[in-house]
Rosetta silent file (secondary structure, phi, psi, omega in degrees, C-alpha in Angstrom):
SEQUENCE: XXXXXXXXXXXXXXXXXXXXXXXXXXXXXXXXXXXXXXXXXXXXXX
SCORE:     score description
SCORE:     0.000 S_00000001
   1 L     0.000  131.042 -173.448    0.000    0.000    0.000 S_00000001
   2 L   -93.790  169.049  178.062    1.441    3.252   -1.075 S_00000001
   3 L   -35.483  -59.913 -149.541    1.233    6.558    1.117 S_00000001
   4 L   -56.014  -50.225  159.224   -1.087    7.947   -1.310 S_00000001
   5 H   -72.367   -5.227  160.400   -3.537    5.286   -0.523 S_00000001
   6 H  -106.135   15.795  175.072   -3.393    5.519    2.736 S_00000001
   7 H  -101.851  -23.698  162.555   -4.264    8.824    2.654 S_00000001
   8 H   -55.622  -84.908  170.117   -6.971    8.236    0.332 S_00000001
   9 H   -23.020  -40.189  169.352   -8.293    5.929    2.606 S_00000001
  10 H   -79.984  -27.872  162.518   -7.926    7.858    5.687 S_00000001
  11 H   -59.355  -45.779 -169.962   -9.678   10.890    4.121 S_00000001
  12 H   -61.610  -51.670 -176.533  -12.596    8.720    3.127 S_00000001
  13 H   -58.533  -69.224 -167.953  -13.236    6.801    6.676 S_00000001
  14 H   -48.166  -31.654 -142.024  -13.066   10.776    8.126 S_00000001
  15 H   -98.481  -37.092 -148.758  -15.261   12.167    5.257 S_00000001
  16 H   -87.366  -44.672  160.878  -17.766    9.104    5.469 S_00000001
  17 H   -41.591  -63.628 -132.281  -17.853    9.446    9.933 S_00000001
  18 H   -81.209  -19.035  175.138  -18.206   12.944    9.669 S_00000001
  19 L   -84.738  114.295  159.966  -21.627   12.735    7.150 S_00000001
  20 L   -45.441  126.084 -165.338  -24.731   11.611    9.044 S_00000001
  21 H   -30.747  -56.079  177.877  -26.248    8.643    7.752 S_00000001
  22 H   -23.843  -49.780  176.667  -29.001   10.312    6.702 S_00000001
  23 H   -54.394  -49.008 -165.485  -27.494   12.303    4.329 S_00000001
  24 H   -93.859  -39.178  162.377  -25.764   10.270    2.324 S_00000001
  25 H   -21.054  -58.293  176.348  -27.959    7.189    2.574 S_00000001
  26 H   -68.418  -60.924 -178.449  -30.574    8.582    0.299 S_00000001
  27 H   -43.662  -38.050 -155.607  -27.893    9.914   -2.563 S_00000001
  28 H   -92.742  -30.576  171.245  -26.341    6.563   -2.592 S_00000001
  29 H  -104.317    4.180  160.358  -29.900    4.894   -3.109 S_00000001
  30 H   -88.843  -33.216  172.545  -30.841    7.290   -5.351 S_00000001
  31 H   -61.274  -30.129  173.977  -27.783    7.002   -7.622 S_00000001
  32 H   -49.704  -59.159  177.923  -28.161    3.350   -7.582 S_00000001
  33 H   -65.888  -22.322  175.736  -32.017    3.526   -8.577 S_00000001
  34 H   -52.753  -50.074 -174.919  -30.650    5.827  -11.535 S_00000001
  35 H   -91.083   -0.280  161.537  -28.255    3.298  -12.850 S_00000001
  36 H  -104.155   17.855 -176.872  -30.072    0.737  -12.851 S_00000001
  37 H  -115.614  -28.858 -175.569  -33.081    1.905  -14.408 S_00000001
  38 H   -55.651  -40.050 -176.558  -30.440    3.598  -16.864 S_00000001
  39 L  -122.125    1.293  158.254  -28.600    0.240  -18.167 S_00000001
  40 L   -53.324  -34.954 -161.855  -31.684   -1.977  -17.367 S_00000001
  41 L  -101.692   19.538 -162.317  -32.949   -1.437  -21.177 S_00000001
  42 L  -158.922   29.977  167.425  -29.283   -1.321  -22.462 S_00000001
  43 H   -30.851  -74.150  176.840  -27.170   -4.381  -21.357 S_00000001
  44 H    -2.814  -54.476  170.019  -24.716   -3.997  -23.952 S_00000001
  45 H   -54.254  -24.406 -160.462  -23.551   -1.220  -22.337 S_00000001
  46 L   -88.913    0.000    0.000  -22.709   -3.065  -19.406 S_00000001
């Protein structure tokens, strides 16, 4: 593991503690329902 990645990594665990579930919960299940309604008709792409 190089520095870089642990800094990546260490940013992320702080950035993902410091946002209340709440918050982020919903973006993350809305981006989800997006892409999958997005490449349901269009397997190829995947």
């Amino acid at each position: 593991m190089t520095q870089q990645s642990r800094i990546v990594t260490r940013s992320t665990r702080t950035a993902t503690a410091a946002t209340p579930y709440w918050l982020w919960a919903p973006v993350l299940a809305t981006t989800t329902m997006l892409a999958v309604l997005l490449f349901a008709p269009m397997p190829s792409v995947l």
